[in-house]
VEXMARDREN-147833 format. One record per residue (C-alpha): residue number from 1; residue in one letter; z, y, x. Coordinates in steps of 0.001 Angstrom, whole numbers. Example, Ala and Ser with C-alpha at 12.3 -4.5 7.8 and 13.67 -1.06 7.14 Angstrom:
<sites>
pos->1&code->A&c3->7800&c2->-4500&c1->12300 .
pos->2&code->S&c3->7140&c2->-1060&c1->13670 .
</sites>
This chain:
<sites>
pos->1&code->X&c3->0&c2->0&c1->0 .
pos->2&code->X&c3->-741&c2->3707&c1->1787 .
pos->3&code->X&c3->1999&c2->5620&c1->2631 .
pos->4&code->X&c3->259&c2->8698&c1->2989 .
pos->5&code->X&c3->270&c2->9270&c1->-505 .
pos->6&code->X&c3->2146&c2->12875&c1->-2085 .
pos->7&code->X&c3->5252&c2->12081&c1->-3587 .
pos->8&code->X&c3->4878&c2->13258&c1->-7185 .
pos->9&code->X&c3->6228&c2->16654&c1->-8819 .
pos->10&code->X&c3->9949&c2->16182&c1->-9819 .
pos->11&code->X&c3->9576&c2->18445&c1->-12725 .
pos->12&code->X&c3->9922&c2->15042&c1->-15046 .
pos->13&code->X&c3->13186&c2->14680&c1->-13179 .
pos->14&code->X&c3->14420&c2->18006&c1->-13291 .
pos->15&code->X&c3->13442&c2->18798&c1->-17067 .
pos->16&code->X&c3->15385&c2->15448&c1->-17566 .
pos->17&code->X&c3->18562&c2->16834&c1->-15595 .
pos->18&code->X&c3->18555&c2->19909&c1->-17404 .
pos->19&code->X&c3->18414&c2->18662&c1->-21111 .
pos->20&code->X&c3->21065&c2->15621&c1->-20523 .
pos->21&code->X&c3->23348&c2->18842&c1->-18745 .
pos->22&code->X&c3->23042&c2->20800&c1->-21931 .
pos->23&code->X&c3->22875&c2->18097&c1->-24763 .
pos->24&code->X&c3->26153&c2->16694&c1->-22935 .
pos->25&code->X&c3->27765&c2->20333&c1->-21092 .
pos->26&code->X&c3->27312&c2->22401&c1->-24503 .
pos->27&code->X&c3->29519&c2->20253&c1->-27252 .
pos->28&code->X&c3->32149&c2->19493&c1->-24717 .
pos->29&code->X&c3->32376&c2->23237&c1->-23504 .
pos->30&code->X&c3->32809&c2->24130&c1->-27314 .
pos->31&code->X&c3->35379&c2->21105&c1->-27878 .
pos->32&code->X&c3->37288&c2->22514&c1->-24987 .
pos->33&code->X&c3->37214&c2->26093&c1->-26455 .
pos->34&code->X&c3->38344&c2->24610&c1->-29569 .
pos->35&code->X&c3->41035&c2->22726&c1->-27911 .
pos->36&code->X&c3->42352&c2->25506&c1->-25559 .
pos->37&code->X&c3->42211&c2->27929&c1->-29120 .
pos->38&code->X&c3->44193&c2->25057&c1->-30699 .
pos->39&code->X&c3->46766&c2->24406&c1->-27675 .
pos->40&code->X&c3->47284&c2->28224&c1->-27366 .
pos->41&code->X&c3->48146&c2->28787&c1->-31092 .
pos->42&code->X&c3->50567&c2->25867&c1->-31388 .
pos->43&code->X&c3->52005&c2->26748&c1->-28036 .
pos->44&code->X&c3->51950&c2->30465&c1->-29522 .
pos->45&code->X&c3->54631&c2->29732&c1->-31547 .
pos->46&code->X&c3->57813&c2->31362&c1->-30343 .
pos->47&code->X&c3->61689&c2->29695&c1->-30496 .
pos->48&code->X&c3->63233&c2->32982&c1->-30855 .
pos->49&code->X&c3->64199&c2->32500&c1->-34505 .
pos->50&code->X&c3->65822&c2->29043&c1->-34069 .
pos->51&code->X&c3->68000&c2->31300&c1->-31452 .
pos->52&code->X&c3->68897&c2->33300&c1->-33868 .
pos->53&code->X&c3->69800&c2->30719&c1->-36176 .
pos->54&code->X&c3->72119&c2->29044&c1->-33527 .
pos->55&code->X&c3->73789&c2->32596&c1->-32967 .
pos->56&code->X&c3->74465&c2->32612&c1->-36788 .
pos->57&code->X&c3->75860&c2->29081&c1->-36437 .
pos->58&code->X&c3->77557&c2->30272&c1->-33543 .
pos->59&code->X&c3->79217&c2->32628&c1->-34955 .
pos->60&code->X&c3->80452&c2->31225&c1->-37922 .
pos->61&code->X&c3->81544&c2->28367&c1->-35743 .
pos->62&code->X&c3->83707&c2->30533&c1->-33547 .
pos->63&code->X&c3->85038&c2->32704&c1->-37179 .
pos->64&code->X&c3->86351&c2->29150&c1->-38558 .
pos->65&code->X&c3->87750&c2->28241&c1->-35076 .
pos->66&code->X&c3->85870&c2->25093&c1->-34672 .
pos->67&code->X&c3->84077&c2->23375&c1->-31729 .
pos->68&code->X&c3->80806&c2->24482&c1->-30380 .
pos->69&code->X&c3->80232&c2->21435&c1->-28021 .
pos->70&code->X&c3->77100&c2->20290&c1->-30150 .
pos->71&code->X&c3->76238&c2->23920&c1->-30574 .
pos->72&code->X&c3->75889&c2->24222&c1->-26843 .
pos->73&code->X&c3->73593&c2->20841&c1->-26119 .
pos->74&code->X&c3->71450&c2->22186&c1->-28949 .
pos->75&code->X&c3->71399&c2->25427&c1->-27120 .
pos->76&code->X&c3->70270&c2->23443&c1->-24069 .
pos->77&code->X&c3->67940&c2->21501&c1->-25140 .
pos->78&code->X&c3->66127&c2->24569&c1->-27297 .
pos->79&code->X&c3->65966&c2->26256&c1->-23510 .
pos->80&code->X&c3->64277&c2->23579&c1->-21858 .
pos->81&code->X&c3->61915&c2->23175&c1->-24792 .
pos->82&code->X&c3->61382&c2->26559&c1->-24446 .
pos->83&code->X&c3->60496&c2->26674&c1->-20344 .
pos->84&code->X&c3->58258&c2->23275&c1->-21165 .
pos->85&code->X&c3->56665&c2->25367&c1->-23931 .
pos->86&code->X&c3->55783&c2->28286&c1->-21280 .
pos->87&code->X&c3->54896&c2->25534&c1->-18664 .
pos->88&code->X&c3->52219&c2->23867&c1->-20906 .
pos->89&code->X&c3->50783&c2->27524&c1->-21614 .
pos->90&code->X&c3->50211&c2->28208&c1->-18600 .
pos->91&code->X&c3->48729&c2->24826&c1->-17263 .
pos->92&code->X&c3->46662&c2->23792&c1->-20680 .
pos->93&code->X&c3->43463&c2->26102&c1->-19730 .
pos->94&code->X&c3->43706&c2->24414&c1->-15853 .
pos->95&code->X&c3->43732&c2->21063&c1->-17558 .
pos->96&code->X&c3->41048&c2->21874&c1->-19849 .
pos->97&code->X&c3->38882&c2->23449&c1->-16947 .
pos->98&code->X&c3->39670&c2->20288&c1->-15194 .
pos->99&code->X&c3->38238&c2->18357&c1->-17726 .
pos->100&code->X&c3->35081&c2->20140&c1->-18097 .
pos->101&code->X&c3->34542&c2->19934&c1->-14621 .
pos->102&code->X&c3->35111&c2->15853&c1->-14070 .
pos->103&code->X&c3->32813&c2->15830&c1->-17282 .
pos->104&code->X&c3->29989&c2->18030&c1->-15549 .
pos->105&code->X&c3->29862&c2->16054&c1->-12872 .
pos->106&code->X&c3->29801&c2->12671&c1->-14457 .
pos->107&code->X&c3->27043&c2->13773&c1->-16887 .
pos->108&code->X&c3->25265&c2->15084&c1->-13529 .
pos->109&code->X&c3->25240&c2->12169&c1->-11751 .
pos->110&code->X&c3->24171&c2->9963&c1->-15298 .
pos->111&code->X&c3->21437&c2->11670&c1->-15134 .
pos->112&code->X&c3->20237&c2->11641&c1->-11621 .
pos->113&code->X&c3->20687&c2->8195&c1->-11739 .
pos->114&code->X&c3->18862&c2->7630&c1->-15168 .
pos->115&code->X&c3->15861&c2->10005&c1->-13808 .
pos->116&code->X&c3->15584&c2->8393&c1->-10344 .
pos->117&code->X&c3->15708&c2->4861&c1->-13180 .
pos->118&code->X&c3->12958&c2->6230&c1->-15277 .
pos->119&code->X&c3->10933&c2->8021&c1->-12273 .
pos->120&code->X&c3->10514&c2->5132&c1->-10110 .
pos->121&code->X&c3->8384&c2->3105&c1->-12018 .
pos->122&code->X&c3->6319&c2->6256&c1->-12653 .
pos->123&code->X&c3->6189&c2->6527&c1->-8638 .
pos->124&code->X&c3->5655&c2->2907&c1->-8259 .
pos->125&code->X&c3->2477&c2->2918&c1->-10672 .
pos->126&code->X&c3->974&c2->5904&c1->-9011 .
pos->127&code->X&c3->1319&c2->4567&c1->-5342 .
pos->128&code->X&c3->-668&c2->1382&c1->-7148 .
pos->129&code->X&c3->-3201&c2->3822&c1->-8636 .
pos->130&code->X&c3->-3734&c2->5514&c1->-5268 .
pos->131&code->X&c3->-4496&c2->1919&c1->-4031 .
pos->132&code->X&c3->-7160&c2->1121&c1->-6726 .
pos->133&code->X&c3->-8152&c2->4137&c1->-6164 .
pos->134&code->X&c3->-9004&c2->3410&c1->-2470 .
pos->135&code->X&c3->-10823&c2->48&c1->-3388 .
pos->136&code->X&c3->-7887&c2->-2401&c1->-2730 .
pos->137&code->X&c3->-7329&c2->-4064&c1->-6022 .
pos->138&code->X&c3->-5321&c2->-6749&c1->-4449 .
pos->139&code->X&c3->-2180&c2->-4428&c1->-4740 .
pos->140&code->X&c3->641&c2->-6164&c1->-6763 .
pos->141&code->X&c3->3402&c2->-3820&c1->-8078 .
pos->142&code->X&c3->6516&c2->-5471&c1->-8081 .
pos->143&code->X&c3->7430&c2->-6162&c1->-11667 .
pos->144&code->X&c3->9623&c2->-8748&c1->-13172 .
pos->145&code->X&c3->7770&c2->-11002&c1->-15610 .
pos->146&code->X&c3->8409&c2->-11024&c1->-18304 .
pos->147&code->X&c3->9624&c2->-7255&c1->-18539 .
pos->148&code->X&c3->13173&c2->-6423&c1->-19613 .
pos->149&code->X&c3->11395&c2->-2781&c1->-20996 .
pos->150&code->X&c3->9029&c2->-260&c1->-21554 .
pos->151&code->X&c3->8248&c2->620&c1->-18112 .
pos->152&code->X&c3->8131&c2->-2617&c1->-16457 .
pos->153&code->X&c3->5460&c2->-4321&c1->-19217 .
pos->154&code->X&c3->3656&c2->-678&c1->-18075 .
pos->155&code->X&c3->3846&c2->-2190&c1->-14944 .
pos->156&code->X&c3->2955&c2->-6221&c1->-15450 .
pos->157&code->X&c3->-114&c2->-4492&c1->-17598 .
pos->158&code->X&c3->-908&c2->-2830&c1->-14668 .
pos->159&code->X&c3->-758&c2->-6261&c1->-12151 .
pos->160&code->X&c3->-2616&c2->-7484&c1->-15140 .
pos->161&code->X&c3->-5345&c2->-5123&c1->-14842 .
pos->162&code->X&c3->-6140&c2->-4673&c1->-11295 .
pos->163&code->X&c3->-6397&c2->-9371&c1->-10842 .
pos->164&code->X&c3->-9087&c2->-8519&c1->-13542 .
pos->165&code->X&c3->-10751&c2->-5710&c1->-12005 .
pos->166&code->X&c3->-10818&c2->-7619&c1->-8909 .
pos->167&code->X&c3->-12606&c2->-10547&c1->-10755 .
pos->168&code->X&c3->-15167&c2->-8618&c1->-12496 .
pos->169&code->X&c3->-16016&c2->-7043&c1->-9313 .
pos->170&code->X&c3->-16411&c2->-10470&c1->-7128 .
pos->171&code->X&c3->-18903&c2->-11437&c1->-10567 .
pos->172&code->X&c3->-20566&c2->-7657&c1->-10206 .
pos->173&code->X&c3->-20756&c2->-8614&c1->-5729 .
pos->174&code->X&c3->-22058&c2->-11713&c1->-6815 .
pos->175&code->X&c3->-24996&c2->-10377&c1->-9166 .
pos->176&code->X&c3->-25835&c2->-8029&c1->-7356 .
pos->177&code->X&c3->-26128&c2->-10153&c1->-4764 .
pos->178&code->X&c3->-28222&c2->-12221&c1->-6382 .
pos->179&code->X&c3->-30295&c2->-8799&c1->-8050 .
pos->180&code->X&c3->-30823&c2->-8026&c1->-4123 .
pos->181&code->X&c3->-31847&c2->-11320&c1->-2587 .
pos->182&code->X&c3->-34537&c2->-11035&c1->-6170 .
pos->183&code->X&c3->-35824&c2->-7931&c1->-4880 .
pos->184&code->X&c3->-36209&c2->-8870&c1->-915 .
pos->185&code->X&c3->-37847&c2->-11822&c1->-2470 .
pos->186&code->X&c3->-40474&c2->-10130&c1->-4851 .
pos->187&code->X&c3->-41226&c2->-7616&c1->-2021 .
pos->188&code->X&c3->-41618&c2->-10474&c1->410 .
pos->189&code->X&c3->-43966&c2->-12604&c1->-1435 .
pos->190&code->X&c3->-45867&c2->-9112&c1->-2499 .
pos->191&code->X&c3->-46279&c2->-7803&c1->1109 .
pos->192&code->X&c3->-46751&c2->-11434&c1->2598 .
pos->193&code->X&c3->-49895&c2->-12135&c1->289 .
pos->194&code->X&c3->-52552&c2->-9914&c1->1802 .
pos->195&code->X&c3->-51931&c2->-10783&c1->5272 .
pos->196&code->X&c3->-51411&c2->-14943&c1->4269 .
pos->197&code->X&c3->-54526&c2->-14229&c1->2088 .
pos->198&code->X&c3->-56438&c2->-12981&c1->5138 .
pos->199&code->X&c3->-55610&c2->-15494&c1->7609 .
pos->200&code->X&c3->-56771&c2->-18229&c1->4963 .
pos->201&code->X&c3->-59929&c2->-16551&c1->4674 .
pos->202&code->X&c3->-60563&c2->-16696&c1->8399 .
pos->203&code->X&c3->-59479&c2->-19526&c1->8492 .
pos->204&code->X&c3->-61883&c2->-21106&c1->6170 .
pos->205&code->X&c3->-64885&c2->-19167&c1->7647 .
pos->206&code->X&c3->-64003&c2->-20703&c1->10648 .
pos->207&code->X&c3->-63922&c2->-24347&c1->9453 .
pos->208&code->X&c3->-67057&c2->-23738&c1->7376 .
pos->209&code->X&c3->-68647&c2->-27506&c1->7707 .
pos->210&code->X&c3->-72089&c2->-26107&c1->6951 .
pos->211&code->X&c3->-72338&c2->-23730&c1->9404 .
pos->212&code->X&c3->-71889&c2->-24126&c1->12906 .
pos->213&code->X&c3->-69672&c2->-21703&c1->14808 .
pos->214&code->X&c3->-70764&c2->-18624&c1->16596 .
pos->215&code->X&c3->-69340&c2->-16673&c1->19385 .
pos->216&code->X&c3->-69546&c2->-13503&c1->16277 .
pos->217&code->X&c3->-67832&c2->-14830&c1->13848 .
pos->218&code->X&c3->-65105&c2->-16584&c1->16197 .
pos->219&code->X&c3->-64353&c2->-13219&c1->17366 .
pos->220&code->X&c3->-64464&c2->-11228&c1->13838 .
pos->221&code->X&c3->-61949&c2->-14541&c1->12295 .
pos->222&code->X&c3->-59834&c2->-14528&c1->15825 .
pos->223&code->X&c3->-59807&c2->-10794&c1->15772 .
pos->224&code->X&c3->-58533&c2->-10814&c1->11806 .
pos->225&code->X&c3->-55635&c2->-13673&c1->12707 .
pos->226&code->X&c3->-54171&c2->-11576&c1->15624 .
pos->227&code->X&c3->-54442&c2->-8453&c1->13174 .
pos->228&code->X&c3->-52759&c2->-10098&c1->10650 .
pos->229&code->X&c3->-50602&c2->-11855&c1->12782 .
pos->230&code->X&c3->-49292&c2->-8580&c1->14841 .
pos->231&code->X&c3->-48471&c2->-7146&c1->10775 .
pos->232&code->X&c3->-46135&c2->-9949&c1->10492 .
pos->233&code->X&c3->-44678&c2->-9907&c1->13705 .
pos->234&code->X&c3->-44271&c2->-5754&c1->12814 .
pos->235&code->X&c3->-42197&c2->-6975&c1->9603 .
pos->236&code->X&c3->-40405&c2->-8883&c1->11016 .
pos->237&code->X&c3->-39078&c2->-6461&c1->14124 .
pos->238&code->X&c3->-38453&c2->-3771&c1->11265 .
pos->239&code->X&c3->-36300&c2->-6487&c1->9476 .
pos->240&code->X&c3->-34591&c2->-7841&c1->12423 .
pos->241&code->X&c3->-34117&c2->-3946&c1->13604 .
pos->242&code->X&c3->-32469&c2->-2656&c1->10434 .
pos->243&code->X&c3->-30130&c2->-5359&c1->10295 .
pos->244&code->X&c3->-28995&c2->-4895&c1->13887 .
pos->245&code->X&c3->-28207&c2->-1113&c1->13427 .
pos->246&code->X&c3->-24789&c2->-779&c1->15483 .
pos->247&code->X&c3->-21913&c2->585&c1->14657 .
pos->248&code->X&c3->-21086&c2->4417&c1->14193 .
pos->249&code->X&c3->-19562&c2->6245&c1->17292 .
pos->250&code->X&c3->-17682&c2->9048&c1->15982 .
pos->251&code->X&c3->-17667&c2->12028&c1->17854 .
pos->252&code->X&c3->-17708&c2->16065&c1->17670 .
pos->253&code->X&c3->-21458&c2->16533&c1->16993 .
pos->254&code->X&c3->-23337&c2->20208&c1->16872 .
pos->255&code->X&c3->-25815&c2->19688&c1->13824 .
pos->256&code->X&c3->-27897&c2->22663&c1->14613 .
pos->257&code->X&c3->-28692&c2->21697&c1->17742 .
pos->258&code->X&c3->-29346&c2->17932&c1->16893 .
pos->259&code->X&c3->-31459&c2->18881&c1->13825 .
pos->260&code->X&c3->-33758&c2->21414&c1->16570 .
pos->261&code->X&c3->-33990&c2->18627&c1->19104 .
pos->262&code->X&c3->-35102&c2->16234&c1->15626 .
pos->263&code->X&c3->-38004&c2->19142&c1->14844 .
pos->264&code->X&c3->-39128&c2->19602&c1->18199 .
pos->265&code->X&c3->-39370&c2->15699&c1->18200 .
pos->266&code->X&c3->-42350&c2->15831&c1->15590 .
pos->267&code->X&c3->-43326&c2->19219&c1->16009 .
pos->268&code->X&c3->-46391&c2->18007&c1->18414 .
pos->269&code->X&c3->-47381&c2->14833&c1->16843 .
pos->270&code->X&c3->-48122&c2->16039&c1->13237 .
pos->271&code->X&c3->-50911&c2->18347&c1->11419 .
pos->272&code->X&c3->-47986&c2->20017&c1->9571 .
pos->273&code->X&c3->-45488&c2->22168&c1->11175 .
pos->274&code->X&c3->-41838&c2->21453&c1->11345 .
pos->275&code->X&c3->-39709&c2->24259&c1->10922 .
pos->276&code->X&c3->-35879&c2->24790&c1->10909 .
pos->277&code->X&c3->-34454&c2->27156&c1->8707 .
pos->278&code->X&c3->-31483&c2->29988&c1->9982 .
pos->279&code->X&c3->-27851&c2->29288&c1->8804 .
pos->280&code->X&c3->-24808&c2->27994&c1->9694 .
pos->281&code->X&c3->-24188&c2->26466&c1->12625 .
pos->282&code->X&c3->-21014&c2->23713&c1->11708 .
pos->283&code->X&c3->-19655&c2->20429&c1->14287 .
pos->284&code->X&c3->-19131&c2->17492&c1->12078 .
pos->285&code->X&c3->-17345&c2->13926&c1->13611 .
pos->286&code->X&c3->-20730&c2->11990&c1->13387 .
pos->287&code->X&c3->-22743&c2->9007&c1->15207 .
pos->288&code->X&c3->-25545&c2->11650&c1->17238 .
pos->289&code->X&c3->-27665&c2->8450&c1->17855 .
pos->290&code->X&c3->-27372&c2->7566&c1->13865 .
pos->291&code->X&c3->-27831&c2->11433&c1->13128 .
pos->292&code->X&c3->-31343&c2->11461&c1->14973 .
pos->293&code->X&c3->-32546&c2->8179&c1->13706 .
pos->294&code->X&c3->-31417&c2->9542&c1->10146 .
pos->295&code->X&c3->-33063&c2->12972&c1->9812 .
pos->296&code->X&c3->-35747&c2->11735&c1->12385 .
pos->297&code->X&c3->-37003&c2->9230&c1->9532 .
pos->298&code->X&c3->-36737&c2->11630&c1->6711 .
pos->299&code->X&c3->-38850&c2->14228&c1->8958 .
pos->300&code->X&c3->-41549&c2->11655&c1->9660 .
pos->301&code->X&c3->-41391&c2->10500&c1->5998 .
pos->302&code->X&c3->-42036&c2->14340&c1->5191 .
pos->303&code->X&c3->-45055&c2->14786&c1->7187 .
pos->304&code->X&c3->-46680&c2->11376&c1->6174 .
pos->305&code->X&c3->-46430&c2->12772&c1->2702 .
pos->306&code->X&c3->-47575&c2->16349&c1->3639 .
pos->307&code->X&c3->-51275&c2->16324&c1->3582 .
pos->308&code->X&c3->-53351&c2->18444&c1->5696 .
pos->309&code->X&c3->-53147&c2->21895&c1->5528 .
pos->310&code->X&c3->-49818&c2->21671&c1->2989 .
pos->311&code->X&c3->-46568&c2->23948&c1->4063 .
pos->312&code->X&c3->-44520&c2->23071&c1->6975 .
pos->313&code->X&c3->-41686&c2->20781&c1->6380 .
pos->314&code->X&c3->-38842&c2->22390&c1->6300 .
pos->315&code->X&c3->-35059&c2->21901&c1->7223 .
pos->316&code->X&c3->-32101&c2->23771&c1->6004 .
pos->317&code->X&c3->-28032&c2->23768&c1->6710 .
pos->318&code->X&c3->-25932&c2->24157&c1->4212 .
pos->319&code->X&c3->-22058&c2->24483&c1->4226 .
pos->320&code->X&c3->-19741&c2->23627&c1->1875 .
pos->321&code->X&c3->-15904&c2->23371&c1->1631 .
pos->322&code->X&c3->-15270&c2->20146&c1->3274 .
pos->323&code->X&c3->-18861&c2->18920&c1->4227 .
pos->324&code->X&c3->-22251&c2->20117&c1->4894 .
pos->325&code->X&c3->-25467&c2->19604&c1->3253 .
pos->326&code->X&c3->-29002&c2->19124&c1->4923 .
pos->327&code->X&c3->-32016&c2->19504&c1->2959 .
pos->328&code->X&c3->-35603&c2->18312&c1->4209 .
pos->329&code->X&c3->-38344&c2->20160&c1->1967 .
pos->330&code->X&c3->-41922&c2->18631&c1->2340 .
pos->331&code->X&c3->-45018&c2->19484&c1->672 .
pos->332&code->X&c3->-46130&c2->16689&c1->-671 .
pos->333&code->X&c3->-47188&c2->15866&c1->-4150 .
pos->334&code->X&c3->-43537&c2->14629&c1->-5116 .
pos->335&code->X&c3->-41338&c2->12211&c1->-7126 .
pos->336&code->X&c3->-40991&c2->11747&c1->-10809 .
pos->337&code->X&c3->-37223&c2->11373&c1->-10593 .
pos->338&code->X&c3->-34460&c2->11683&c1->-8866 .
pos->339&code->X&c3->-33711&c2->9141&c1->-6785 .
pos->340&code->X&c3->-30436&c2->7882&c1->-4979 .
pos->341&code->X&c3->-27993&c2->4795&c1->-4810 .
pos->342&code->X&c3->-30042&c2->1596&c1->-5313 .
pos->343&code->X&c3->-32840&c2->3016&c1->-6426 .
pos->344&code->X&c3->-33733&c2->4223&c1->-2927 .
pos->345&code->X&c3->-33568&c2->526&c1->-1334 .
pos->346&code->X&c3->-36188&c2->-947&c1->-4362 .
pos->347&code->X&c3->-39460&c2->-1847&c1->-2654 .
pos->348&code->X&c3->-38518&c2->-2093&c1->561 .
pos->349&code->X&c3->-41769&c2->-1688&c1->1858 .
pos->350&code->X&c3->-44624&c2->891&c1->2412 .
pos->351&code->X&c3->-48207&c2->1122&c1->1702 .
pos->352&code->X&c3->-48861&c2->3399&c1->4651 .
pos->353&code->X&c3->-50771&c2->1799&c1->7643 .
pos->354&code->X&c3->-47797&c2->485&c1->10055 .
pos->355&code->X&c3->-45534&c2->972&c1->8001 .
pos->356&code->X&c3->-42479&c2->-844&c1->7527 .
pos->357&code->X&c3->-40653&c2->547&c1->4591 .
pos->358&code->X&c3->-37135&c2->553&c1->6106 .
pos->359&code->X&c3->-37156&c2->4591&c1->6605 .
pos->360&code->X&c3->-34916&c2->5315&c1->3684 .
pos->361&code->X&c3->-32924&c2->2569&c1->3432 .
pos->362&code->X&c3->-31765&c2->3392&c1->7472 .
pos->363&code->X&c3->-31464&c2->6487&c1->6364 .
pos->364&code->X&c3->-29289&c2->5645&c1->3908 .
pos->365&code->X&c3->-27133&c2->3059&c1->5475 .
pos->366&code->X&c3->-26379&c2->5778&c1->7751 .
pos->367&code->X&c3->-25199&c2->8420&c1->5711 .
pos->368&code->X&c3->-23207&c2->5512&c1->3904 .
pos->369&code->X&c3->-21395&c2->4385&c1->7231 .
pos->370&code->X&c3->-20920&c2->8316&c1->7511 .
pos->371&code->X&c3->-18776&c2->8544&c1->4076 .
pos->372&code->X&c3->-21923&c2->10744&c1->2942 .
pos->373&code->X&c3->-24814&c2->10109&c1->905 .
pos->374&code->X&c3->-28776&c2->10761&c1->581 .
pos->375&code->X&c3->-30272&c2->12008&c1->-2320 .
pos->376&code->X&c3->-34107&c2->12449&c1->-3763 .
pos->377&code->X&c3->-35004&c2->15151&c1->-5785 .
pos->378&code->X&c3->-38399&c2->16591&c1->-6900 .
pos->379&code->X&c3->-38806&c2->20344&c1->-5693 .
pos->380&code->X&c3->-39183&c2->22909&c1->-7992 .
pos->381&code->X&c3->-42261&c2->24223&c1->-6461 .
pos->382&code->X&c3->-43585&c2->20953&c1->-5602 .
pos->383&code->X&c3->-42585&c2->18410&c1->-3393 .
pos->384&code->X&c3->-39752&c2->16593&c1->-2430 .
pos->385&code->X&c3->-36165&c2->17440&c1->-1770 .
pos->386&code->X&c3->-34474&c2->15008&c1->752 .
pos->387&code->X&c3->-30402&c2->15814&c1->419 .
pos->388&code->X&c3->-27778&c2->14481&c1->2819 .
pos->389&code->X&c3->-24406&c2->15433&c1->2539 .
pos->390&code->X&c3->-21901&c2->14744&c1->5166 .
pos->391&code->X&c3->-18435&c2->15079&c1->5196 .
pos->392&code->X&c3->-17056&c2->17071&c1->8096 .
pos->393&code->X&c3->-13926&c2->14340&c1->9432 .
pos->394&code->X&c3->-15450&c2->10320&c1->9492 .
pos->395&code->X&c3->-14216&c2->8134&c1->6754 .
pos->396&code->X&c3->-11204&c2->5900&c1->7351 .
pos->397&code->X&c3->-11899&c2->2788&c1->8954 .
pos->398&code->X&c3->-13678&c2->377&c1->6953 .
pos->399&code->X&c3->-14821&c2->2679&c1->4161 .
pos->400&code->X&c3->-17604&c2->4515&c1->3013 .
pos->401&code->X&c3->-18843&c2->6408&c1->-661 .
pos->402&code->X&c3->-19903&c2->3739&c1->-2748 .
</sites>
């Protein structure tokens, strides 16, 4: 699971703090106020006219001559009810503070505990999230099963979802596997025809059994077969090459000056100028080898489709918050559509004499292994729009935009 993931806003936590504080702090501080009011009013009441009622007794007592023995222990005991009276007075609003405080503090930490209970899940399912979110659906959360509440059946759903994510995505691999395998297969058996088709002809003109050989039409069938057979062996390089392209070697690259060295590259061997347009001048971590070979092949696909005489091809920088864009205009009669993902590998092969097909789908595979992506878009003057958008740091090991 990453740990450089955020930790989440506590605002959950602190709204939570705050309303348990005041549902629980507000009815006891009134209870207490109620209490001390009541305390204070009983303990109000003053002893002074039972004194003066045991002076009366007194008095009559001592008139009649008799003793005053039980007078005085009454006397006593109203005086020390008198100083516990005053006592309790002055203690009763410490005691009640007390309370309020030992309350406050109880109903603080019942709710720190209770958010930090309810919040953890929440954290829990959004460090999972971040991982899904990365491509690794083999996180598991931990979750007791089955769930003793709310939040941990959010959770088992959650486990639940991401084992059948994974599956449908080792059935999508799969198919699409199979979709690609289809495609290399139809392209195969499409480009493999003429040049089979050819060699069979020669062939048979060579084993004609009513016509004896002649040193002309040896050479014009021998001449065919090494033709056709140098097309096949050029296939086969371009395969063998595109599926030996090494790794990415990240490093600070100037794309200014790699895109000039790129132009002046094809500036002498086309009809059509190359030109590259003023801007920004940003350093990207990048391959430089896989930068060349990338905008080299969309700058030679952009001349092949230029015809004579059309505008110069041209490149232009553009930079954006955290990557930069490079656009390769040519003047060519365009696209229909616009054209990117998997719709830029789909006949892998070209109809132009020596050519192998592979251009965009290197170019591609390199701005994937860069975390970037190409793009095909008709121009709104005419032509085509070739987009490649970099990011400016690599991607993390082992990942790339889908």
């Amino acid at each position: 699971m990453p740990l450089d993931l955020p930790p989440p806003p506590a605002r959950f936590r602190r709204r939570l703090l705050a309303v348990m504080l005041v549902t629980g702090l507000v009815p006891l501080v009134l209870l207490g106020v109620l209490a001390r009011r009541a305390l204070e009013d009983l303990l109000s009441v003053s002893l002074a006219p039972v004194e003066q009622v045991l002076e009366d007794i007194s008095a009559g007592l001592e008139r009649e001559g008799r003793s005053q023995a039980a007078l005085d222990e009454a006397r006593l005991n109203l005086a020390q009810a008198e100083l516990a009276r005053r006592a309790l007075a002055r203690r009763t609003p410490m005691l009640i503070g007390a309370l309020l405080l030992v309350s406050a503090v109880g109903l603080t930490a019942s709710a720190v505990l209770l958010g930090r209970a309810l919040t953890r899940p929440v954290s829990t399912l959004t460090q999972g999230m971040w991982a899904y979110a990365r491509g690794d659906l083999t996180v598991q959360l931990p979750a007791p099963d089955p769930p003793r509440d709310e939040l941990q059946f959010l959770l088992v759903q959650f486990n639940r979802m991401g084992r059948e994510l994974s599956a449908q995505r080792e059935r999508l691999k799969a198919a699409e596997q199979i979709a690609a395998w289809q495609d290399v297969a139809r392209a195969l058996a499409h480009e493999l025809r003429n040049p089979l088709t050819a060699m069979k002809l020669a062939l048979a003109r060579l084993s004609r059994p009513d016509a004896p050989p002649d040193a002309t039409r040896l050479g014009e069938a021998v001449a065919l077969l090494q033709e056709e057979i140098e097309l096949l062996m050029r296939m086969t390089r371009s395969f063998s090459d595109f599926a030996r392209l090494p790794s990415p070697r990240f490093q600070p690259v100037a794309l200014r000056p790699l895109l000039a060295e790129v132009c002046a590259l094809y500036q002498g061997t086309a009809s059509v100028a190359v030109e590259l347009h003023p801007g920004p001048e940003p350093t990207l971590s990048a391959d430089p080898d896989g930068l060349r070979r990338l905008f080299g092949n969309l700058v030679k696909n952009a001349l092949e489709a230029s015809p004579l005489g059309a505008a110069p091809v041209r490149l232009s920088v553009e930079a954006l918050p955290s990557s930069v864009r490079v656009t390769v205009h040519d003047g060519g009669s365009g696209i229909a559509q616009v054209l990117e993902g998997p719709a830029l590998t789909r006949g892998l092969f070209s109809t132009k004499p020596g050519g192998s097909g592979l251009g965009l789908p290197i170019a591609q595979k390199i701005a994937h292994e860069h975390g970037g992506a190409l793009r095909l878009e008709p121009a709104p003057g005419g032509g085509t729009l070739a987009r490649v958008e970099l990011p400016l740091s690599p991607p993390p090991s082992g990942e790339a935009r889908p």
